[in-house]
VEXMAR-640051 format. One record per residue (C-alpha): x, y, z; residue in three letters. Coordinates in steps of 0.02 Angstrom, whole numbers. Each point is the difference from the previous one (the first is absolute). Example, Ala and Ser with C-alpha at 12.3 -4.5 7.8 and 13.67 -1.06 7.14 Angstrom:
# VEXMAR-640051
615	-225	390	ALA .
69	172	-33	SER .
# end
This chain:
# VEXMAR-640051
0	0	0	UNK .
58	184	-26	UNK .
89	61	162	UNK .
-130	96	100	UNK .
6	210	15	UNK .
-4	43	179	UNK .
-160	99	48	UNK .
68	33	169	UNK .
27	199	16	UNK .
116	-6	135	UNK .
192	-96	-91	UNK .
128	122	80	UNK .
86	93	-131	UNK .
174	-53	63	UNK .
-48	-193	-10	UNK .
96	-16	-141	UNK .
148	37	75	UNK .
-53	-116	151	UNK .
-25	-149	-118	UNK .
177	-6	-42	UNK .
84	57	159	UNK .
20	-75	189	UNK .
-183	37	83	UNK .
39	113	140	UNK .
-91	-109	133	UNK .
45	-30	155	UNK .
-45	-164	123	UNK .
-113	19	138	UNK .
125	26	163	UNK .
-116	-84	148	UNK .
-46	127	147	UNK .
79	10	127	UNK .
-6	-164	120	UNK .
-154	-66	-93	UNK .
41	-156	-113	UNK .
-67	21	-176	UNK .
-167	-128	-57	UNK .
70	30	-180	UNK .
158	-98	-77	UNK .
131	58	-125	UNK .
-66	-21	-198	UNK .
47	-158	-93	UNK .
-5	9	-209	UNK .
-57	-202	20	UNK .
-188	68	98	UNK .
-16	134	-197	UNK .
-140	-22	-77	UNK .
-23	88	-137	UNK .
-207	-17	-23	UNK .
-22	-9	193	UNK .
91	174	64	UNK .
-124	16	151	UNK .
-151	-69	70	UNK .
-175	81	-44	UNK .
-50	19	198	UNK .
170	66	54	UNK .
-8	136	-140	UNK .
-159	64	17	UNK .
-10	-3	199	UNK .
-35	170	34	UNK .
-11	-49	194	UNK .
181	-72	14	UNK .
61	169	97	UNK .
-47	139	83	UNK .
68	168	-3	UNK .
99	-40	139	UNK .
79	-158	-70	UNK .
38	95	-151	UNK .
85	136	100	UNK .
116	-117	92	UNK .
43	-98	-132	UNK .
83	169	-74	UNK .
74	55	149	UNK .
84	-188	-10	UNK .
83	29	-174	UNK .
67	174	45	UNK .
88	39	164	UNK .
31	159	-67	UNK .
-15	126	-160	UNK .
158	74	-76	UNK .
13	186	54	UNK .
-122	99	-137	UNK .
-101	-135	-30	UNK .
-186	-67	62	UNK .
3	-179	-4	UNK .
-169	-83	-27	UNK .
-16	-41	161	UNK .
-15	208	49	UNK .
-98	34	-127	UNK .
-139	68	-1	UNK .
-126	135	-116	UNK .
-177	92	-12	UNK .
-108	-134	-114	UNK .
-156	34	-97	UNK .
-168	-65	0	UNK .
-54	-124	-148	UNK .
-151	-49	-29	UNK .
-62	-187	-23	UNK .
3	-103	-153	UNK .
6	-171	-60	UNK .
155	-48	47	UNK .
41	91	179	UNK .
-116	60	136	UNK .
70	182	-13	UNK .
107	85	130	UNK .
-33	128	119	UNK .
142	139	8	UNK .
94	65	139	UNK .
95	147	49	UNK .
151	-119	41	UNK .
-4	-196	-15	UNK .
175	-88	17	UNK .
79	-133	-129	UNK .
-71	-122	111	UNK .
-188	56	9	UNK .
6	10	-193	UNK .
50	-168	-27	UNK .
-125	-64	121	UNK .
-150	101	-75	UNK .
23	-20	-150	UNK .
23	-183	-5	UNK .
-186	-8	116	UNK .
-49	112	-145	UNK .
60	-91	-170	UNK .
-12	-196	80	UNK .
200	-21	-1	UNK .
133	-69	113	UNK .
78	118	111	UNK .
163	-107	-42	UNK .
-39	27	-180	UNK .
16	165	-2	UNK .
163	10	120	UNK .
85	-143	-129	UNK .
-73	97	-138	UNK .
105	184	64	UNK .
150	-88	32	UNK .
-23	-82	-161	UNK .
-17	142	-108	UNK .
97	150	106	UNK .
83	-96	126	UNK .
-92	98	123	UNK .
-17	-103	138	UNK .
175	-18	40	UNK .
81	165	-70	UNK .
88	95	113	UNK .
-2	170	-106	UNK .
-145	-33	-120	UNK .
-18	118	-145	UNK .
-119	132	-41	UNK .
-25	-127	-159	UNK .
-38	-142	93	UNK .
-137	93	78	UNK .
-72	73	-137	UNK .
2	-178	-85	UNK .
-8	-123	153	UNK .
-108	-129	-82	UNK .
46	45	-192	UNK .
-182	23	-22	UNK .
-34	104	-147	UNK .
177	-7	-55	UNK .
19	-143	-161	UNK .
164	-45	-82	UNK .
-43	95	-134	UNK .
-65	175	53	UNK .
4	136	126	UNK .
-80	-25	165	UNK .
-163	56	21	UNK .
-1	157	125	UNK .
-199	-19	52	UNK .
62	-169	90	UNK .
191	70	67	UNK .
35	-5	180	UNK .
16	-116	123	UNK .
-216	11	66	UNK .
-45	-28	-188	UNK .
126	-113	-43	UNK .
-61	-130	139	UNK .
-191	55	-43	UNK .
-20	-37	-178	UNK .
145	-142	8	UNK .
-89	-102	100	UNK .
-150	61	-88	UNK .
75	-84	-164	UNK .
-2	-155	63	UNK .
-167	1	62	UNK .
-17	35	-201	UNK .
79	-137	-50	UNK .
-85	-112	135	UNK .
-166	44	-73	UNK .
32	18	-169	UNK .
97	-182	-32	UNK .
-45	-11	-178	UNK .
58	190	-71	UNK .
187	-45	19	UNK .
129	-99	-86	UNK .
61	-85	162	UNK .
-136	-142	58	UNK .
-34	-110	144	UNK .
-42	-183	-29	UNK .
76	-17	-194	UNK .
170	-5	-58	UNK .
94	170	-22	UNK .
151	34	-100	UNK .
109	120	102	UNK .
140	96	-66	UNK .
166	-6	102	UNK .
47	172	-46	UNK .
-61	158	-82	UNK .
128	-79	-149	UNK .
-109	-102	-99	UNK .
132	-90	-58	UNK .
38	-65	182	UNK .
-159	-120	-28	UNK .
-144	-59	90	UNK .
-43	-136	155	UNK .
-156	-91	-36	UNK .
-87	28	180	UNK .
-177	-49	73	UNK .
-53	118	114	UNK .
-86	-75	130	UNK .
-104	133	90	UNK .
-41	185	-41	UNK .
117	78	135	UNK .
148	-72	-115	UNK .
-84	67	-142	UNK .
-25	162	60	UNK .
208	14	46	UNK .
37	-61	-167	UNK .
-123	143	-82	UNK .
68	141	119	UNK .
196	-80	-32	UNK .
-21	-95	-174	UNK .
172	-103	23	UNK .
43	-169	86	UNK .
179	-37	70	UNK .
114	-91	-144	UNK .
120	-145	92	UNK .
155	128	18	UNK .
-136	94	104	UNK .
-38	-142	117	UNK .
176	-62	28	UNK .
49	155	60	UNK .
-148	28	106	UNK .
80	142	103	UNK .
101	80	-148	UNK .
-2	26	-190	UNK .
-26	-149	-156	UNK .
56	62	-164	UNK .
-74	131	-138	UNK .
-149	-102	-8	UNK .
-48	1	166	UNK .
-168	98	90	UNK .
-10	28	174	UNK .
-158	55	48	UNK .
-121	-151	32	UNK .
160	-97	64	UNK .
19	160	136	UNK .
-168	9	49	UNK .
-22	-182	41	UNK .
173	-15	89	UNK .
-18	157	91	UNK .
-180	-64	68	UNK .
66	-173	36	UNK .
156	94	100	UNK .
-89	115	96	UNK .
-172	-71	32	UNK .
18	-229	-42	UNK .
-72	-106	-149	UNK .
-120	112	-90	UNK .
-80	-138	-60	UNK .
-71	-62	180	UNK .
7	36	170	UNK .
99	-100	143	UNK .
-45	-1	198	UNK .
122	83	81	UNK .
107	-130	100	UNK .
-8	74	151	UNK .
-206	-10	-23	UNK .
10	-187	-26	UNK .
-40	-78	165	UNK .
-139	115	33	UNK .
-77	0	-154	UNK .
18	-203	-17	UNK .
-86	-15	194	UNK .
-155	105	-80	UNK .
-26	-119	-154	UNK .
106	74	-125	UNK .
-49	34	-170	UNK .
-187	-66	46	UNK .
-19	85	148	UNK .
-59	169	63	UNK .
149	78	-66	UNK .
19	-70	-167	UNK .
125	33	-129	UNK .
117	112	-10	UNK .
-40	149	-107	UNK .
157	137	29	UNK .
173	-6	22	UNK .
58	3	196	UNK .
31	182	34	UNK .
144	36	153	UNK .
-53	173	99	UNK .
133	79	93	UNK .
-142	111	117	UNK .
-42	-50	189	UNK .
129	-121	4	UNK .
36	-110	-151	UNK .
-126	-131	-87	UNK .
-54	-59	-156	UNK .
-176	-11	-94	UNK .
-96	-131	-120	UNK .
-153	21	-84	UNK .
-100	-162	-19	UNK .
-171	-40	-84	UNK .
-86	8	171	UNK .
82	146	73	UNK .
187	66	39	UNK .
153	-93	129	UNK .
79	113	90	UNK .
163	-55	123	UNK .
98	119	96	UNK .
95	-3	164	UNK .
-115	102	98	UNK .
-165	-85	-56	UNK .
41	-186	-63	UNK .
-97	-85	-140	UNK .
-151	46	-16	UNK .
-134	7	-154	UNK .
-125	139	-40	UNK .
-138	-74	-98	UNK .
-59	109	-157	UNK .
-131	106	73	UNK .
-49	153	60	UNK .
146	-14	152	UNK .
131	-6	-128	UNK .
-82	119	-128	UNK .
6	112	147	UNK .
183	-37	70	UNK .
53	25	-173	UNK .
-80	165	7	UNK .
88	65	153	UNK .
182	-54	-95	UNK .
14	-187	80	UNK .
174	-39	71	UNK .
73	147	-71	UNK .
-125	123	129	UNK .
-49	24	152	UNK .
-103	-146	31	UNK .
148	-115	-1	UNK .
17	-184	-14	UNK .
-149	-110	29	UNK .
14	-107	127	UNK .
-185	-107	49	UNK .
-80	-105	-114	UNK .
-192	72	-97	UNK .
-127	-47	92	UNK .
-184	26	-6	UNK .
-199	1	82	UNK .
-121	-83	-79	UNK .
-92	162	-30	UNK .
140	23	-120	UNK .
104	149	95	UNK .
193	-59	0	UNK .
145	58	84	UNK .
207	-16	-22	UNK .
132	80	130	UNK .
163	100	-70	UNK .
151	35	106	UNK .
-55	177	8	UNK .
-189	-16	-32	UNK .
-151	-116	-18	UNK .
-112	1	-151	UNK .
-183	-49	-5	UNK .
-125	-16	-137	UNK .
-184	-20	-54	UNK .
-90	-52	-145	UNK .
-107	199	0	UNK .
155	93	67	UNK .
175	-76	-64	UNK .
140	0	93	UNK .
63	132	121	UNK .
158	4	125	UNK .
1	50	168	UNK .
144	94	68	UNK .
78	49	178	UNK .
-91	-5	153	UNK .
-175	-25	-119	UNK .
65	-170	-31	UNK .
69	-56	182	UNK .
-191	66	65	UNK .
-82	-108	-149	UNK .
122	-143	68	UNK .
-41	35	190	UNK .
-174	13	-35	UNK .
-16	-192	-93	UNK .
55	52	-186	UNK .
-94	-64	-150	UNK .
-158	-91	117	UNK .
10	127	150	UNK .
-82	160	27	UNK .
41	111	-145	UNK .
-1	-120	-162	UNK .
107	17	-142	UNK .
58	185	-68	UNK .
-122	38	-130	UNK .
112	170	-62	UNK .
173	76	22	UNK .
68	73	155	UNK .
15	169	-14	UNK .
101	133	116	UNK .
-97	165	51	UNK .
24	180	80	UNK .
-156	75	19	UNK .
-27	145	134	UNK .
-64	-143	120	UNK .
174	-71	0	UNK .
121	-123	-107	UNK .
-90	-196	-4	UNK .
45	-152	-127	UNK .
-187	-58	-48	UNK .
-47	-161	-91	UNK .
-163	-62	-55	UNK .
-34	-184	59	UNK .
-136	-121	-17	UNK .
-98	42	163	UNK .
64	195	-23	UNK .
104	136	-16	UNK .
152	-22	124	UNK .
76	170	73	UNK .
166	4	72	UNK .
48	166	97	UNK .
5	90	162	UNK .
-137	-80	56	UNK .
79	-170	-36	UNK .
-97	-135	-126	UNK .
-168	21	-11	UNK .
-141	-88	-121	UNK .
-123	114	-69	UNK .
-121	-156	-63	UNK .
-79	11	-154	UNK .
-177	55	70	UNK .
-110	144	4	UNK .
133	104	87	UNK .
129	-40	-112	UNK .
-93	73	-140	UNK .
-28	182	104	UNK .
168	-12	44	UNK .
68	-21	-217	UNK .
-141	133	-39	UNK .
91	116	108	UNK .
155	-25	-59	UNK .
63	-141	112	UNK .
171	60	95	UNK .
23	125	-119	UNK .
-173	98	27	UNK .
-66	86	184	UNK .
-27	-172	84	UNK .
188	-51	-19	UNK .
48	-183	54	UNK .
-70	-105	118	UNK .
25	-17	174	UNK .
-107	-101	84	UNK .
-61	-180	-52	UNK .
-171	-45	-93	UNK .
-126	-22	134	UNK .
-197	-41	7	UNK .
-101	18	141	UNK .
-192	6	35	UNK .
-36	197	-82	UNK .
139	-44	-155	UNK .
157	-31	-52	UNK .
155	137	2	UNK .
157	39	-24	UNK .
114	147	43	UNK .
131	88	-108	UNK .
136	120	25	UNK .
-129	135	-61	UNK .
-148	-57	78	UNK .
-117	-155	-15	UNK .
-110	-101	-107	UNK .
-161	-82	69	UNK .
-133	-126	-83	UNK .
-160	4	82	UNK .
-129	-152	-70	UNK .
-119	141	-60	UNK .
72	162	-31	UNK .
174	-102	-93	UNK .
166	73	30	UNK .
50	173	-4	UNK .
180	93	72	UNK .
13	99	151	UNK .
138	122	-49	UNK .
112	145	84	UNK .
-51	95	137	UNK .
-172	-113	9	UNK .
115	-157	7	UNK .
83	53	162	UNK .
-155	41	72	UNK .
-100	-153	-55	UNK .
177	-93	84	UNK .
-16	131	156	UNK .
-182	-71	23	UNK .
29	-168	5	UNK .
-15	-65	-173	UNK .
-127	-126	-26	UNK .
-55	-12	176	UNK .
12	191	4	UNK .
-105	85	-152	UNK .
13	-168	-106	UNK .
-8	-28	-175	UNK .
-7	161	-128	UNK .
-194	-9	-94	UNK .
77	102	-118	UNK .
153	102	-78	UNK .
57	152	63	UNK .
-88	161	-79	UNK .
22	181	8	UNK .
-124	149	16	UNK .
35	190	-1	UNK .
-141	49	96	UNK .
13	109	163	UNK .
203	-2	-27	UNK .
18	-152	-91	UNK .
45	-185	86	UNK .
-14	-177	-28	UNK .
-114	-134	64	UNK .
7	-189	5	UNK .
-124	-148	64	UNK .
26	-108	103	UNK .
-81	-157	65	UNK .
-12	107	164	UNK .
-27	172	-81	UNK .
67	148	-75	UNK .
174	74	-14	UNK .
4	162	-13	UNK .
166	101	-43	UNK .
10	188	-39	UNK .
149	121	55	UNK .
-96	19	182	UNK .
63	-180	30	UNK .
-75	-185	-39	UNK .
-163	-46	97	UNK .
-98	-121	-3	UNK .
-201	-17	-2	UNK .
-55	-172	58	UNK .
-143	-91	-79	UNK .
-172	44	106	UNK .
-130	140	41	UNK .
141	169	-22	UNK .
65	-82	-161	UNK .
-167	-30	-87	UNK .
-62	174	47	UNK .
188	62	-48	UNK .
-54	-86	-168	UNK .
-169	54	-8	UNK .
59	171	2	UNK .
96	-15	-133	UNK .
166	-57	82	UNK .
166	121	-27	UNK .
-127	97	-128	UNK .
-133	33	104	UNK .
-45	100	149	UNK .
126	-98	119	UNK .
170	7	-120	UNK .
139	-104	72	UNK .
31	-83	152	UNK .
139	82	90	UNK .
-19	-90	170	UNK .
-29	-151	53	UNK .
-153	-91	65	UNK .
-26	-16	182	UNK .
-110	-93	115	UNK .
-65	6	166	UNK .
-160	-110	95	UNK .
-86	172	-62	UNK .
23	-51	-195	UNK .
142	67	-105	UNK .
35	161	-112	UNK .
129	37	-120	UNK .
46	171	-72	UNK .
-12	54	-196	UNK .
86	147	-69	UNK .
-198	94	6	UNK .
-75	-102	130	UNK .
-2	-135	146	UNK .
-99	-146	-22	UNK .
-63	-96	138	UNK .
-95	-165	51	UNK .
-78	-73	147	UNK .
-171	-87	72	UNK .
-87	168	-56	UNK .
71	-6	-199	UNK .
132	60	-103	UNK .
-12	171	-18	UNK .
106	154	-75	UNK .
86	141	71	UNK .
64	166	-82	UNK .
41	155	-4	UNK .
34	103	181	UNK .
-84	-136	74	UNK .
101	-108	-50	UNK .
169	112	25	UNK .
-51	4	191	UNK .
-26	-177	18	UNK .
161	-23	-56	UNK .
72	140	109	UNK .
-79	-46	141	UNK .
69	-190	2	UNK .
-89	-89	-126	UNK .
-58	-164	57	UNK .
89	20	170	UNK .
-87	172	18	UNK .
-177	-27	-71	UNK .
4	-182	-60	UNK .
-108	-35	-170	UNK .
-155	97	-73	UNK .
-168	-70	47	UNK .
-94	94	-161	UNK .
5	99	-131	UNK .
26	199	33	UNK .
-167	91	18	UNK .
-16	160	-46	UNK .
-137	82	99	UNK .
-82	177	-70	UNK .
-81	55	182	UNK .
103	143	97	UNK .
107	43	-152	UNK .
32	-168	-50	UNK .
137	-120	54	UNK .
100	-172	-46	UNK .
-1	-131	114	UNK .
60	-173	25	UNK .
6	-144	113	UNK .
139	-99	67	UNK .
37	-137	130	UNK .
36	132	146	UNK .
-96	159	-54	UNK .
-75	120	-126	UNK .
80	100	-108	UNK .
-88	168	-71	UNK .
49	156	-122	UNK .
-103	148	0	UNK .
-21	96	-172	UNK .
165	108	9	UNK .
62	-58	160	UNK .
130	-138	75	UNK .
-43	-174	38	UNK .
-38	-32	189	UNK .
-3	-174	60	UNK .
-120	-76	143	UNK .
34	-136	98	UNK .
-166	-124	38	UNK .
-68	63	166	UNK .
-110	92	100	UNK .
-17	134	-84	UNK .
19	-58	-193	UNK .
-139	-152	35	UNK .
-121	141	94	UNK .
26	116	-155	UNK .
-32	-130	-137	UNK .
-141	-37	117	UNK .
-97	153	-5	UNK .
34	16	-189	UNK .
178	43	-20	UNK .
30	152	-113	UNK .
-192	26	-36	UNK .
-27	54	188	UNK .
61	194	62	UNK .
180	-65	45	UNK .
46	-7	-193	UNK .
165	-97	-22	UNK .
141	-27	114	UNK .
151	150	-21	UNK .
106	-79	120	UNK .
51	-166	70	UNK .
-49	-41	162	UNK .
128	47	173	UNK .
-18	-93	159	UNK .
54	0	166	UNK .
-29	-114	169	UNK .
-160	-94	-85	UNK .
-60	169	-80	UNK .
-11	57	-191	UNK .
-55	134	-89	UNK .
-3	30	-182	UNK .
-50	163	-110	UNK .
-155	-1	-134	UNK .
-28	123	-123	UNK .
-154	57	99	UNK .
52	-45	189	UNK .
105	-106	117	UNK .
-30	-201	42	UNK .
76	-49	187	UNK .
-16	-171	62	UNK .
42	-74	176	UNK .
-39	-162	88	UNK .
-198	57	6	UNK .
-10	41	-157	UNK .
8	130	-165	UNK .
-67	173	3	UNK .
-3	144	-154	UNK .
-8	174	28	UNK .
3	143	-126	UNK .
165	71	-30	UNK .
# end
């Protein structure tokens, strides 16, 4: 057949000078103290229509952004002066939409070599390894010291034939890994639009030299196809001899590289081996046919939190290290999520306990540093610090607080710095106060309304608690009750401390409702609660218990009406009780409730209030005989106000009982102007009209 034209856009422009020189790559020195899975190259493992395994190639899982970064900082232990090796590098990248062939990317302000690799693999369904193999391949990247601006620009000779300038829309290193990768995600999905085939018999050329000839080779599988499309030579026998070094003028170098490269750095890329030091384990737990399975990556040695090494397998990933043993994470949401916070390479360290699980399906795995949990609605979540030593303490995965249904977070709200984590049973707050569970309740939902710990209620304090008038719960702010009626409402600032000063529940009890304000008569605010109303206006807070004051209070219009606030509070006697309003008193007794105002109501309060008078008996009278006049009742005396003059109060006696007797104001003596004086049994007391005098026989009047 007629030697196939490469359709690959990305043959480096200096290849032809590569296929007749020494390639300039280096072997893989181990890291440090960690003995290398992979073994040196052999020419007798070639073959030429079986470069690399379909599954290892397109394995867009076989490392993470981590792995990738200290795999680089292994091959460089430092840049020549004036020069960013790959494994500092680092650049702004753009955003590219979806297609066919890749998911698209999401740009950055700065992403490092590293991240690129990683994402862009995820993106375009390729090997991490690939790509790396693939750099070094082409630019030598991976290993250079004092890489070029060149290399760079061309690191994956994408865009750049044998036979033509690069192509500038595709320079650099971002779009160079982007739409090389992207090519053979082409090639992958369009097998039958290129020269190169799997599953037939290809004639290959050895050289860009036609005259060099051709090797008659089946390809066996499309990821061989797609290296032969993207590097359309196969190694000649000088080639393979010298599998380190140079053939002769006929030789190519490119497939032979990439394949001993990936065998060098990473083992057989035709299949996967169990790491030896995996063995044991791995045998006790069935091997191949047990949970774990096969092996599906190359072992991957970590330098981080102390040295270990990483397998994937079918089932899930090995992981051995010296501060966490062998242990297996099965593929799940755990490892998804212990993947997520870096694995070994982070914070979370090693593991070191086995998966286990409820049969509700929640599971749980413990980390040297931190313990993960997971559920089928939430995922998985670590916990962290003192979070996960209280989640221990308190019985883990089956005690008190369930599995972590969301990240632990860190706040500093006004309230205070807390760590807070959302469990099962609810939201777990660790501050000041200590840990305390806000459970996922009535109160819990008030409490996330107002802005949990970051709005006026601020964390909680106190424990959940349910008693005979509700449930409740303090915060740093205030509180939160549930009553089975009313529901829950929050008690907040100045109205928290008093609803705490009171006695809580078994003080004024649950809130009835939430906290409003009014700007009537000054302006205020008023609660209800199970006992009655708060009152709070700039006065002070007071508080109007449910019963005879607070119904008339209520049914004259409260704060609004002819009352306005509270500003003192109610007291009682075995006479009844009375409690003052900014406009009146209101009292209640055996007799009523009744209202007092005005200068009435200023002298009762002058004169000793409920200690002076005790409560009102009735309603003020106003009387129109001898001028006219208030008056009003109370547990020790009258109380009376002529038209334009003071109010003059009358102790029950002698005299008052003989005047009301004969007709009060209606008779000559018109209304009291003055109280009463005694002395030795004697009193006397001044009428409009005339003088009252009492003694021991009796009560005489006489005209003044």
């Amino acid at each position: 057949m007629t030697a196939p034209t490469s359709r690959r856009t990305g043959v480096s422009r200096r290849r032809a000078a590569m296929l007749v020189v020494v390639a300039m790559i280096a072997v893989l020195v181990p890291l440090a103290s960690a003995p290398a899975p992979a073994v040196a190259a052999s020419a007798a493992d070639w073959d030429a229509g079986y470069i690399i395994d379909d599954s290892v190639f397109y394995d867009s899982n076989a490392m993470t952004s981590y792995d990738v970064q200290a795999f680089l900082d292994g091959k460089v232990s430092s840049c020549s002066a004036g020069y960013t090796c790959l494994k500092s590098y680092g650049q702004s990248t753009a955003t590219i939409a979806a297609d066919r062939y890749c998911d698209g990317y999401r740009g950055s302000a700065y992403q490092t070599a590293a991240q690129i690799i990683d994402a862009v693999a995820r993106s375009c369904g390729i090997s991490q390894r690939a790509i790396l193999v693939l750099l070094e391949k082409e630019q030598g990247l991976v290993s250079s010291r004092a890489p070029s601006a060149w290399a760079y620009k061309a690191a994956m000779g994408q865009g750049c034939p044998d036979t033509a300038p690069c192509d500038p829309s595709v320079a650099g290193f971002f779009y160079q890994v982007y739409y090389g990768a992207r090519q053979f995600e082409v090639y992958r999905l369009n097998p039958d639009s290129f020269g190169y085939r799997a599953g037939r018999t290809n004639n290959i050329l050895y050289n860009p030299k036609v005259s060099c000839g051709t090797k008659s080779v089946y390809i066996a599988n499309q990821a061989t196809a797609a290296l032969y499309i993207y590097t359309p030579y196969t190694p000649n026998a000088a080639a393979l001899k010298n599998l380190y070094g140079t053939g002769d003028s006929c030789s190519a170098y490119g497939n032979r590289n990439f394949w001993r490269l990936f065998t060098d750095w990473f083992g057989d890329p035709r299949r996967y081996t169990v790491l030896d030091g995996f063995l044991s384990y791995y045998n006790a737990n069935g091997g191949a046919s047990g949970r774990i399975g096969s092996p599906a990556s190359y072992p991957v040695f970590v330098e981080q939190n102390g040295q270990g090494w990483y397998q994937r397998f079918t089932g899930g990933t090995l992981y051995g290290s010296y501060t966490g043993g062998t242990v297996f994470v099965p593929k799940g949401a755990i490892l998804d999520g212990y993947d997520r916070e870096g694995g070994p390479y982070q914070a979370m360290g090693w593991p070191n306990g086995e998966q286990r699980c409820t049969t509700a399906g929640a599971c749980v795995q413990s980390f040297v540093s931190s313990v993960m949990t997971s559920t089928k609605t939430y995922g998985a979540h670590a916990l962290w610090g003192g979070v996960k030593d209280h989640w221990l303490k308190t019985g883990g995965l089956e005690g008190s607080l369930g599995a972590a249904v969301n990240t632990m977070v860190y706040s500093t709200p006004a309230a205070g710095p807390a760590w807070v984590q959302n469990f099962q049973s609810g939201v777990l707050v660790q501050s000041a106060a200590g840990f305390v569970l806000v459970p996922y309740s009535k109160i819990q939902t008030v409490w996330a309304r107002n802005g949990s710990g970051q709005g006026a209620l601020g964390w909680p304090t106190t424990a959940y608690k349910c008693e005979a008038v509700g449930c409740s719960q303090r915060f740093t702010g205030g509180a939160v009750t549930d009553e089975k009626v009313y529901g829950a409402h929050a008690i907040v600032g100045g109205f928290g401390a008093e609803w705490t000063a009171r006695g809580g529940m078994s003080g004024l009890g649950a809130a009835l409702n939430d906290q409003s304000t009014s700007s009537a008569r000054g302006g205020g605010s008023l609660q209800n609660f199970s006992a009655g109303i708060l009152a709070g206006t700039s006065a002070g807070r007071f508080f109007v218990p449910y019963g005879p004051i607070q119904r008339m209070w209520s049914a004259n219009g409260a704060e609004a009406g002819a009352d306005g606030w509270p500003v003192g509070a109610q007291e009682c006697a075995p006479s009844g009780c009375t409690q003052t309003f900014q406009l009146s008193v209101l009292s209640t007794s055996t007799w009523g409730t009744y209202s007092t105002f005005g200068s009435l109501a200023s002298t009762w309060k002058s004169s000793g209030g409920m200690a002076g008078f005790g409560p009102a008996l009735n309603s003020i009278r106003f009387g129109t005989a001898s001028g006219g006049a208030w008056s009003q009742h109370y547990a020790t005396g009258v109380l009376t106000q002529r038209v334009g003059g003071a109010p003059v109060f009358s102790p029950y006696g002698p005299i008052i009982d003989m005047w009301y007797h004969y007709g009060a104001e209606t008779t000559w003596l018109g209304w009291p102007t003055a109280a009463p004086t005694c002395d030795a049994g004697s009193c006397v007391q001044q009428f409009q009209n005339g003088v009252a005098r009492s003694n021991g026989g009796g009560v005489s009047f006489s005209r003044s």
